[in-house]
Every structure is written in C-alpha cells, then in structure tokens.
C-alpha positions in Angstrom: -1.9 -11.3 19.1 0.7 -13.8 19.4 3.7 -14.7 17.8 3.8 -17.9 16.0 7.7 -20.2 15.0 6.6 -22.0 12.1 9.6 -24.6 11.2 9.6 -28.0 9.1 10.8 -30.3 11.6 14.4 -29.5 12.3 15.1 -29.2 15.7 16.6 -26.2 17.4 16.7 -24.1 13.6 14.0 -21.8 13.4 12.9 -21.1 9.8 10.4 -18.6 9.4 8.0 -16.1 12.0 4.9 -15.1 11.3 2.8 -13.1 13.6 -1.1 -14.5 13.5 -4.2 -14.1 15.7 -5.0 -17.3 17.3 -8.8 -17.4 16.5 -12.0 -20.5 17.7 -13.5 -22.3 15.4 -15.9 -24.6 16.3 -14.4 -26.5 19.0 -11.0 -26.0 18.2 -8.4 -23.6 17.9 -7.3 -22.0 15.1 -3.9 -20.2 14.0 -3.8 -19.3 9.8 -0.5 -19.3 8.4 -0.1 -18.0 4.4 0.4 -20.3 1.9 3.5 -18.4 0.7 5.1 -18.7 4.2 4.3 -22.5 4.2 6.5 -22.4 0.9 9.0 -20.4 2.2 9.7 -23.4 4.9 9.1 -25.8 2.5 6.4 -26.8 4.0 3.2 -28.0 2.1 -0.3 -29.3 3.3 -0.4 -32.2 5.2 3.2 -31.9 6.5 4.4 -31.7 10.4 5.3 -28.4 11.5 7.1 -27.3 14.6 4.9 -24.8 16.2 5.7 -22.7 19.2 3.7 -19.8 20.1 4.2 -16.7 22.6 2.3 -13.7 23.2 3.6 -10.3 21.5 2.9 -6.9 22.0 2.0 -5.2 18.4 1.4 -1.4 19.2 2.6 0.8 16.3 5.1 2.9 17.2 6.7 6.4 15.5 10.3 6.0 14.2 12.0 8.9 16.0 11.9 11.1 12.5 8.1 10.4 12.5 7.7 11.6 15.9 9.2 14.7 15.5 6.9 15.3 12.7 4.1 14.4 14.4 4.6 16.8 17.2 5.7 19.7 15.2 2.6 19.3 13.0 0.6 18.8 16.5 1.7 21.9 17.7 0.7 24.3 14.6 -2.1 22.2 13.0 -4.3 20.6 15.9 -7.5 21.8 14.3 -6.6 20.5 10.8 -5.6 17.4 12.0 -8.6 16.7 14.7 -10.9 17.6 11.7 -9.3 15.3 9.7 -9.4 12.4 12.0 -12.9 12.9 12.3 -13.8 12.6 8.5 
C-alpha cells in the first residue's frame, strides 16, 4: 500500500490524502483516486495534479478499549470464538 498527496497545483499546500494501492496495467502504472476526492481538491479530469507518493504501513490495530475486550473475551471464550472464525 502506499500513501498517495493528491493537490491541485499549489505548491507547498497539501490538500487532500488518500491512501490507494499502486496497481500495473498494461505497461504502465496505475494509482485510482475517487471521483469525490478529485472534487474535494477541485480537481476534475484532465487537470494537473501534484502527486507524491510514500509507502505506509496499514495494519489494523485495537484501540486500547478494544484490546482489553479482546483479551478478556480470549480468556473465557476461546472455543466460541475459534469456532466462530472458522464458519
């Protein structure tokens, strides 16, 4: 995955971040952007974009409430669970 700055052309002010998976097609490389966060930019087809891409990390992770949850329920329903995650 990696994280994509999509900005009309205005330097140095970042507009909008969208996360996107760069993707082939035929010989070229491809990164989709919505069409609602082209209009949030106020950018439309055909315009030029400022584009600047890194890689990100996007592993979900627990808010600390969740976790605590998660290991309670981990603790006293491990069988329910499994068999659930199995279905």
């Amino acid at each position: 995955m990696y994280f994509v700055y999509l900005s009309t052309y205005t330097p140095n002010i970042l507009k909008s971040a969208v996360i996107s998976t760069v993707r082939k097609n035929g010989g070229s490389i491809v990164v989709t952007i919505s069409r609602e966060e082209l209009a949030r930019v106020g950018a439309r087809i055909g315009d030029l974009v400022d584009v600047q891409i890194r890689p990100v990390d996007v592993t979900p992770r627990l808010t600390p409430d969740l976790e605590a949850v998660f290991k309670i329920e981990m603790a006293h329903g491990r069988e329910t669970l499994e068999y659930l995650g199995r279905r």
